[in-house]
C-alpha positions in Angstrom: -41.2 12.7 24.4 -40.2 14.9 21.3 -40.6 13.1 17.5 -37.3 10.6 17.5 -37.0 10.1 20.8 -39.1 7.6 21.7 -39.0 4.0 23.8 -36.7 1.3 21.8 -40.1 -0.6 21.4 -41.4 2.6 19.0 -37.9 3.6 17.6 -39.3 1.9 14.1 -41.8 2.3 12.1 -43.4 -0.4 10.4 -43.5 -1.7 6.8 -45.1 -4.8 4.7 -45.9 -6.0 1.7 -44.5 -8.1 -0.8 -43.3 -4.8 -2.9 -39.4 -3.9 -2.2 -38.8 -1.0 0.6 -35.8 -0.2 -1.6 -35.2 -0.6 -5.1 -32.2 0.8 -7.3 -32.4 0.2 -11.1 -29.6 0.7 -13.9 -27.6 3.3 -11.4 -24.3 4.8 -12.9 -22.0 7.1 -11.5 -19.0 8.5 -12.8 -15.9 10.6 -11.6 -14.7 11.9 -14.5 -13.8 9.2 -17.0 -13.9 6.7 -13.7 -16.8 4.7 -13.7 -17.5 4.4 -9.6 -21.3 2.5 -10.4 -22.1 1.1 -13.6 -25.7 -0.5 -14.8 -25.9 -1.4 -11.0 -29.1 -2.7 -9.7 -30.2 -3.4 -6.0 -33.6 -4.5 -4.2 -34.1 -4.6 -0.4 -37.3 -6.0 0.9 -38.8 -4.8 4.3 -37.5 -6.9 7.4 -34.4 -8.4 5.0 -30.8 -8.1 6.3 -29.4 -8.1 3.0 -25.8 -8.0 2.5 -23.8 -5.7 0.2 -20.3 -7.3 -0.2 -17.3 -6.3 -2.4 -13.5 -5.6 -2.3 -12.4 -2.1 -1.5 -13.1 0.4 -4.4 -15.8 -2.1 -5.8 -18.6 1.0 -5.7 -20.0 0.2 -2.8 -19.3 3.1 -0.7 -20.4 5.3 -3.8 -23.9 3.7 -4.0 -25.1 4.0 -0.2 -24.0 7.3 -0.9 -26.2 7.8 -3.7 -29.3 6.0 -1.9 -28.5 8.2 1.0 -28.4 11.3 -0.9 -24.4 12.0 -0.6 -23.8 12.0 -4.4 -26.3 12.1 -7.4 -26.5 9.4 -10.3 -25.6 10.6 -13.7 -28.0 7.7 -15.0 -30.9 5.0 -13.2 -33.2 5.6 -10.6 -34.3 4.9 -7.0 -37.5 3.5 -6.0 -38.9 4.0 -2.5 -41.9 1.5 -1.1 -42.4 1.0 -5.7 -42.8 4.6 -6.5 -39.7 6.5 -7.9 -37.9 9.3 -5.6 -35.2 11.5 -6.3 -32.7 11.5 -2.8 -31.1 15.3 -2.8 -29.4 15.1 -0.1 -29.2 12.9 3.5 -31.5 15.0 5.0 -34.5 13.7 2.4 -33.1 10.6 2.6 -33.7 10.5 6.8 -37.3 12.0 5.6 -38.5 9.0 3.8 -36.9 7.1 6.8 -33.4 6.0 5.5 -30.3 6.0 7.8 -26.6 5.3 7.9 -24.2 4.4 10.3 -21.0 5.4 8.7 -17.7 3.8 8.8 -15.6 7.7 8.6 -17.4 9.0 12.2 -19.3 11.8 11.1 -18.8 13.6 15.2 -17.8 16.6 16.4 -15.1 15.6 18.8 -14.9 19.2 21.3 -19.2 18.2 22.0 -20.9 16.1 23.8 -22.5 12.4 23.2 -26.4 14.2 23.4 -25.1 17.4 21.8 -24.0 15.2 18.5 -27.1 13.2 18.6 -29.2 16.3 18.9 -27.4 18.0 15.9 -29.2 14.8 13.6 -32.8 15.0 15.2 -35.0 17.6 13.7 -36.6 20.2 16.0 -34.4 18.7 19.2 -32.0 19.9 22.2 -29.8 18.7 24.4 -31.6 18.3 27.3 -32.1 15.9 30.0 -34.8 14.1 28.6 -32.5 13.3 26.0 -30.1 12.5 27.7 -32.4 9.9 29.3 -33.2 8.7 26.3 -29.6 8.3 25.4 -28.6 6.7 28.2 -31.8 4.1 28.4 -31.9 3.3 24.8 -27.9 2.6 24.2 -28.3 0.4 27.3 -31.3 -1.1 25.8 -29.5 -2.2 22.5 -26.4 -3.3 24.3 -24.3 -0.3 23.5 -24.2 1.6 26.6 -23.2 5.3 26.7 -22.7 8.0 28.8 -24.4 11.0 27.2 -22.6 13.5 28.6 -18.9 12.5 27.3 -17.3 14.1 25.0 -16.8 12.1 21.8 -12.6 13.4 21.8 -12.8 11.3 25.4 -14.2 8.3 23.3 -13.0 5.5 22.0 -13.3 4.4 18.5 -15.4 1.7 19.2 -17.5 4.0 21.8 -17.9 6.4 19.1 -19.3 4.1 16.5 -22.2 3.1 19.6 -23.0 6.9 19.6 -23.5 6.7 15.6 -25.7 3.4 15.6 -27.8 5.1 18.9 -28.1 8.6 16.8 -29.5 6.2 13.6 -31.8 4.4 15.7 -33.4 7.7 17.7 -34.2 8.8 13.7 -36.8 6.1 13.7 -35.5 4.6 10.7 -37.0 1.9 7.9 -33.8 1.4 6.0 -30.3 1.7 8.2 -27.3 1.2 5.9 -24.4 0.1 8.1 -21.0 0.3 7.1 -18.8 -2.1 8.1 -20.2 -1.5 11.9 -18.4 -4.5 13.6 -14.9 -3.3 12.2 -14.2 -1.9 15.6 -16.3 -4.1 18.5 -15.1 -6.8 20.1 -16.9 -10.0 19.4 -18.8 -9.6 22.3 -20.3 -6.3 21.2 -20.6 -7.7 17.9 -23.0 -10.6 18.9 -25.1 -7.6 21.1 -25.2 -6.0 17.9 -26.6 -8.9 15.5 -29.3 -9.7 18.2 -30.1 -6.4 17.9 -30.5 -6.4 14.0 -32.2 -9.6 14.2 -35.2 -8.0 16.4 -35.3 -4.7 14.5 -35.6 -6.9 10.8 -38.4 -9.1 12.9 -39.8 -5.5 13.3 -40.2 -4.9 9.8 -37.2 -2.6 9.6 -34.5 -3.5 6.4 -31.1 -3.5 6.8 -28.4 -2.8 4.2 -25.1 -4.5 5.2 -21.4 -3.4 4.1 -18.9 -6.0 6.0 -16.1 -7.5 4.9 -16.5 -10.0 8.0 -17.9 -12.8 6.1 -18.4 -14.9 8.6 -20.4 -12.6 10.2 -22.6 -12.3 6.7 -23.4 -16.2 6.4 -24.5 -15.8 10.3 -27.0 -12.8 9.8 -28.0 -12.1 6.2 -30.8 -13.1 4.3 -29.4 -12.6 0.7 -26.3 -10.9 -0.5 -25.7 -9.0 -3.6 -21.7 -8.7 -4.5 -19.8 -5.7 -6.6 -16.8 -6.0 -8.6 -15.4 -2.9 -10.4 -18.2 -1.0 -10.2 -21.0 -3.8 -11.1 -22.9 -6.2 -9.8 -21.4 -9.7 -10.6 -23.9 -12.3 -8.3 -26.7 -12.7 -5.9 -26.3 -15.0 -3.2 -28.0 -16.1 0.0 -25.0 -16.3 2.3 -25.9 -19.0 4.5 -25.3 -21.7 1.4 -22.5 -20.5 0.5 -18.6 -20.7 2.0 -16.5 -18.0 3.5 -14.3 -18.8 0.3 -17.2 -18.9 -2.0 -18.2 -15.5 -1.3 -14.5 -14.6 -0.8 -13.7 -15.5 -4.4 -17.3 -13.8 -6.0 -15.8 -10.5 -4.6 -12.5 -10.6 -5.9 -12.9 -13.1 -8.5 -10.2 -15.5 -8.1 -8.4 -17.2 -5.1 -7.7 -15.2 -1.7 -4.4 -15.3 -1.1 -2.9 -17.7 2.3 -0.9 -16.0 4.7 1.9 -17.3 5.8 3.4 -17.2 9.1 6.8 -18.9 9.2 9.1 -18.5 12.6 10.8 -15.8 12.1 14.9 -15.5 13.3 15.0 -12.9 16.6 18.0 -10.8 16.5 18.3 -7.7 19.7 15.5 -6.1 21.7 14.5 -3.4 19.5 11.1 -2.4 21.7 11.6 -2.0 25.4 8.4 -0.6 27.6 9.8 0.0 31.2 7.2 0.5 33.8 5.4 3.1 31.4 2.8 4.7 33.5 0.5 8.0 32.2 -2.0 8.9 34.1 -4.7 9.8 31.7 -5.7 13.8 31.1 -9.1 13.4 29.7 -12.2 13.1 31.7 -13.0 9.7 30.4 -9.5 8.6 29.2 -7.8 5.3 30.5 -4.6 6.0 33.0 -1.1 3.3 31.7 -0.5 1.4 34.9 3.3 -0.2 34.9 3.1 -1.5 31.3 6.3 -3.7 30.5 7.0 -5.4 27.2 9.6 -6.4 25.0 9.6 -7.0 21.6 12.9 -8.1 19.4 13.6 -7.7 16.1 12.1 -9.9 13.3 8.6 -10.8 15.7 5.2 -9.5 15.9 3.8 -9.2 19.0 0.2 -8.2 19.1 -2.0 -6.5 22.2 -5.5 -7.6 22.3 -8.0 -5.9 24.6 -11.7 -4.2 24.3 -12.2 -0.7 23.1 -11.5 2.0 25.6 -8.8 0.3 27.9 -5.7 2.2 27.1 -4.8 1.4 23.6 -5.3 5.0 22.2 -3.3 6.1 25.4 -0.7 3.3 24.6 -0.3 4.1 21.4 -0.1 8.0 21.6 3.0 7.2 24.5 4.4 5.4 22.0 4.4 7.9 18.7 5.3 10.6 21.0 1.9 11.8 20.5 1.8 12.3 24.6 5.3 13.6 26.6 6.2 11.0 29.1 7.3 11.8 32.4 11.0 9.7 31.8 12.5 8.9 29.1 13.8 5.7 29.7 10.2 4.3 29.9 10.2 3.5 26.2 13.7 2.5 24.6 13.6 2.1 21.0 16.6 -0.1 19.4 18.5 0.7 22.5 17.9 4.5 22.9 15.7 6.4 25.7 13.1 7.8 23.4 10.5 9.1 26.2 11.2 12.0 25.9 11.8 12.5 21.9 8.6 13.8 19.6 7.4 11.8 17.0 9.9 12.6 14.4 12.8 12.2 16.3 11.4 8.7 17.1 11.1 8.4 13.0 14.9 9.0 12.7 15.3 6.1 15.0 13.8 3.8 12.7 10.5 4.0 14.0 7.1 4.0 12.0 3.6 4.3 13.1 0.1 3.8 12.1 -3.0 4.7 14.3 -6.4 3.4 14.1 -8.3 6.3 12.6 -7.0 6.6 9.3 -9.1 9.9 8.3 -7.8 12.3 10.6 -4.9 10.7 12.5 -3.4 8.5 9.8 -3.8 10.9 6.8 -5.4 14.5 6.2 -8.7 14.5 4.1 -8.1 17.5 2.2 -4.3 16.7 1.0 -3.5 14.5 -1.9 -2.0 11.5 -1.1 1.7 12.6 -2.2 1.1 15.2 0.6 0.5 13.0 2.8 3.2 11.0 2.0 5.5 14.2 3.1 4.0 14.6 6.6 5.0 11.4 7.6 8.2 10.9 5.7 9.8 14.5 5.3 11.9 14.1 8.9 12.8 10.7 8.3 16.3 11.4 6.6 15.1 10.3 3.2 15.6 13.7 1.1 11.7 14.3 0.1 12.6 17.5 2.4 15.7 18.9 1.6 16.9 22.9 2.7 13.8 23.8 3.0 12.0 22.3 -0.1 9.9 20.0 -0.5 10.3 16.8 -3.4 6.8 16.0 -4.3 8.0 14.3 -7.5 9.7 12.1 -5.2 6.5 11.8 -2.9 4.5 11.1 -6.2 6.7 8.4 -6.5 6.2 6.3 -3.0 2.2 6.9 -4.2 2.6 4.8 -7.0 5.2 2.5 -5.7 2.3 1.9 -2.7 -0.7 2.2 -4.8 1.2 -0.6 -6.6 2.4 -2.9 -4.0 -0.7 -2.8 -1.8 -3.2 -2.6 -4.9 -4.9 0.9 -3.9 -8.0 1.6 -5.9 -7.9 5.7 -7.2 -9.9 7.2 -9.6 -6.7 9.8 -10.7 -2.8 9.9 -10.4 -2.8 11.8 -6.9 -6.6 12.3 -5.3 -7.4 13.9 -2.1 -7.3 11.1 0.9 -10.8 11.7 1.3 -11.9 10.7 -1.9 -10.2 7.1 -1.4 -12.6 4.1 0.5 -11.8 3.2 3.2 -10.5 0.5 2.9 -8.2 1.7 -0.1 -7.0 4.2 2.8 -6.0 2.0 5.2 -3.9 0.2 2.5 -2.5 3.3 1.4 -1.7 4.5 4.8 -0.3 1.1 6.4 1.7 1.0 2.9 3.0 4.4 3.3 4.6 3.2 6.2 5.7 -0.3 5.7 7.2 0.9 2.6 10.3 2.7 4.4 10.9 -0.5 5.7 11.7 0.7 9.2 13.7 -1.2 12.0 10.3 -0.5 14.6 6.5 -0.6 13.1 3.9 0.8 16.1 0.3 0.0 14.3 -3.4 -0.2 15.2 -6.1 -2.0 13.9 -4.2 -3.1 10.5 -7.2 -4.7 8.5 -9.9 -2.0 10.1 -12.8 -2.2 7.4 -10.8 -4.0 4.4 -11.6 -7.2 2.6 -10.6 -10.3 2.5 -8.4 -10.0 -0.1 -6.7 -6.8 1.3 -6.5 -8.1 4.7 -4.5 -11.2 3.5 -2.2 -8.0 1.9 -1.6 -6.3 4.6 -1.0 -9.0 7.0 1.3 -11.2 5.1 3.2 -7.4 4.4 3.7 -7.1 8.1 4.5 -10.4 8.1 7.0 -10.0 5.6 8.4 -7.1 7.2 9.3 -8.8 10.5 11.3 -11.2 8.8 13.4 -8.9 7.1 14.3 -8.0 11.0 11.7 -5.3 12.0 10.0 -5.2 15.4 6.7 -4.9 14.8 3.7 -4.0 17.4 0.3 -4.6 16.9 -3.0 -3.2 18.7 -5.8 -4.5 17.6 -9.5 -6.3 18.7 -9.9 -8.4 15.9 -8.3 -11.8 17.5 -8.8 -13.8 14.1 -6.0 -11.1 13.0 -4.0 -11.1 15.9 -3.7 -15.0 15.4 -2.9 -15.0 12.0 -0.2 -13.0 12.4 1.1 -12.9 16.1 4.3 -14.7 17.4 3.3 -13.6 21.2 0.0 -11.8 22.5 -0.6 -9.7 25.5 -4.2 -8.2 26.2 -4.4 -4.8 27.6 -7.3 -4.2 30.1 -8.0 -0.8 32.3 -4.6 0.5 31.5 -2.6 -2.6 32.4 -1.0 -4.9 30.4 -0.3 -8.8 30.9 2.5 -11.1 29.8 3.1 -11.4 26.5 2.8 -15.4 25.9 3.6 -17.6 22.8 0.4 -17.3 20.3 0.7 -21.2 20.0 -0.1 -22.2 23.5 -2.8 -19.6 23.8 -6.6 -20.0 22.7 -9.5 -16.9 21.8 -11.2 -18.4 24.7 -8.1 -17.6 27.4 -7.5 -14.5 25.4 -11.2 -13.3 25.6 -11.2 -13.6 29.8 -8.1 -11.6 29.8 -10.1 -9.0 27.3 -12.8 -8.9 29.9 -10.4 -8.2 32.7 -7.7 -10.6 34.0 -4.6 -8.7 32.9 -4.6 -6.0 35.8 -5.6 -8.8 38.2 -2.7 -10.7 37.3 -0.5 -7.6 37.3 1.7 -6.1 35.0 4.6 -8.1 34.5 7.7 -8.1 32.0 7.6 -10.0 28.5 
């Protein structure tokens, strides 16, 4: 078997010693006047699970990318096993045995699981020993994979297994992981920390971006937290408090969300029998789906990656023609059949999960963005034929205000944002028209603690002021934080959606592993 391929009991390479595997000393960067890292110094020792913690647009993002060779330092140095190394680019980085798992998939969706992982693996082809690898290894680490899918076929949280799986097969000393349990279910995620657990017993070091810090106290040796762009404390997370570690990264208290009972008015959301057989070799068919949602409640779908929600969700935007239009009825009209704008003028909003790509184009400023989304909505930003950016400048700033969205200049590219400054930009975009209907997936993917309590008490908010609001996501924390009714989706069906108060995680969980198609579909 070719060089990074081998068994999972040789995928790493061994390290000792006493002297730091990793060590980053005085590092600043700066974008322009913006100061992304500054004076920031980092050591990782061999076999340490070492946290990296911070609040969207801290620097964290910008100093992986910097020890993975993504962007240069304009000051400091890296040090590599105690002898200084200059990183030029990812592909050195993977030479001295440094990888990534990034939180923006880095995939080409038209090719296959073994033709992506291929791409990464120096001197390699897709080929059936390979694929045998793939398939052996990803079943190995508890993230099983078919290697001849094609990642547009995947889920998001099948996609992020075929970016761990492509790390691993680079027999790696160092893997930096960002925020990689942002899209498994907590299932997967406990597969996941027994897997990091044997490869640190290994010797291999792990650098640790998660805003789940529950999840750090349970896995990480020591923690190092960032605040605008510095490093403000050392910790070793299992002595400290969720809140503890919630308050070093933002430096004061995390706001409490609020969930008050909200006052129903009219049926604004009706699913009637929605059934789409699936088109893609390895998508998920919609098998009699029925729900209702009213006005001023949040009703949230719960389910594991891969078990209809993309297809749900795309039925829903318009993103997919239905076969009748009276399967989906937004605020009393038959919108099956209407694209996605037409559903906007209804009243209608809608966030996906991918928020690079789907939610908002990388290469457009973020007032541009703003116009994609909003120019058919009836709210003159497109008027006979041009275009108001002033006005689309305008909604930046009023959502870069409300939802606290970290930017280096007035109007950057949407690829230049976090990620989690993203996702607050795009759900703000949205919630911001306050619209009568809000569609939205995986609301607090990859943000912190103090963005999360944001965005959820926003949607919150929202709901009360009378909008339906429906939410897909796997995080079940999230979905009871905020719900007034759940429903799990599982192989394309959907259960009854029941009070959040006289459910538990536990009932929801054997739903999530497959009791809502046994039960049937049935009507909220």
């Amino acid at each position: 078997m070719g060089e990074g391929t081998g068994d999972t009991g040789e995928i790493l390479r061994r390290v000792g010693g006493d002297t730091p595997l990793l060590e980053v000393r005085h590092v600043i960067k700066r974008f322009g006047s913006f100061a992304a890292n500054d004076d920031v110094s980092l050591k990782v020792m061999p076999g340490e699970i070492h946290a990296l913690l911070g609040e969207n647009g801290a620097g964290k993002s910008t100093l992986v990318k910097i020890i993975y060779g993504s962007l240069q330092p304009n000051a400091g140095e890296i040090l590599w096993k105690g002898k200084p190394v200059t990183v030029a680019s990812p592909a050195e980085a993977r030479a001295l045995g440094v990888g990534m798992v990034f939180q923006h998939f880095s995939l080409f969706e038209a090719m296959t699981v073994v033709e992506n992982i291929a791409l990464a693996l120096p001197n390699c082809k897709a080929t059936r020993e390979l694929a045998d690898t793939i398939a052996r290894v990803s079943a190995n680490y508890g993230l099983p994979l078919d290697p001849n899918a094609h990642i547009a076929d995947l889920s998001v949280g099948e996609r992020q297994r075929v970016e761990i799986v492509r790390c691993l097969l680079q027999n790696p000393e160092l893997i930096i992981m960002d925020e990689p349990t942002s899209v498994l279910t907590p299932q997967e995620a406990d597969q996941l920390f027994v897997t990091l657990r044997r490869l640190a017993e290994e010797g291999c070091a792990i650098l640790y971006i998660s805003h789940r810090l529950e999840e750090v106290r349970a896995l990480c040796h020591h923690a190092t937290i960032m605040r605008r762009a510095k490093v403000v404390a050392e910790a070793d997370p299992a002595r400290e408090t969720v809140n503890t570690l919630a308050q070093l990264m933002v430096g004061n208290e995390i706001i409490r969300v609020i969930r008050d009972k909200g006052r129903l008015g009219p049926e604004a959301i009706l699913l009637k029998g929605l059934t789409q057989i699936s088109q893609e070799a390895f998508g998920v068919s919609l098998q009699d789906v029925n729900l209702s949602v009213r006005s001023g409640e949040i009703v949230a779908i719960a389910g594991i990656a891969g078990n209809g929600q993309k297809e749900l969700f795309d039925a829903l935007s318009g993103e997919e023609p239905l076969e009748k239009e009276d399967m989906v009825i937004f605020a009393g009209e038959a919108a099956g059949l209407m694209d996605i704008n037409q559903r906007r003028l209804l009243g209608a909003a809608f966030v996906p999960e991918e928020r690079l790509g789907h939610g908002a184009v990388p290469a457009l400023k973020l007032s541009e963005n703003v116009v994609l989304t909003r120019h058919g909505t009836g709210e003159g930003i497109a008027r006979r034929g041009f275009t108001r950016f002033g006005k689309a400048g305008r909604i930046v700033e009023k959502v870069t205000s409300l939802f606290d969205v970290r930017k280096g200049v007035l109007d950057p590219e949407a690829r230049s944002l976090s990620g989690g400054n993203l996702q607050k930009f795009v759900v703000g975009r949205e919630v911001e028209r306050t619209p009568k209907i809000l569609i939205i997936a995986q609301p607090t993917w990859g943000v912190d603690a103090g963005a999360a309590a944001v965005i959820r008490q926003s949607l919150i908010d929202l709901s009360r002021k009378g909008a339906a609001i429906l939410v897909i996501s796997q995080d079940l924390d999230e979905i009871f934080e905020i719900a007034d009714r759940i429903a799990v989706i599982s192989r394309g069906h959907l259960s009854k959606a029941e009070d959040a108060d006289t459910l538990t995680p536990e009932k929801v969980g054997l739903l999530m592993a497959g009791g809502a198609e046994k039960k049937g579909a049935a009507a909220a």
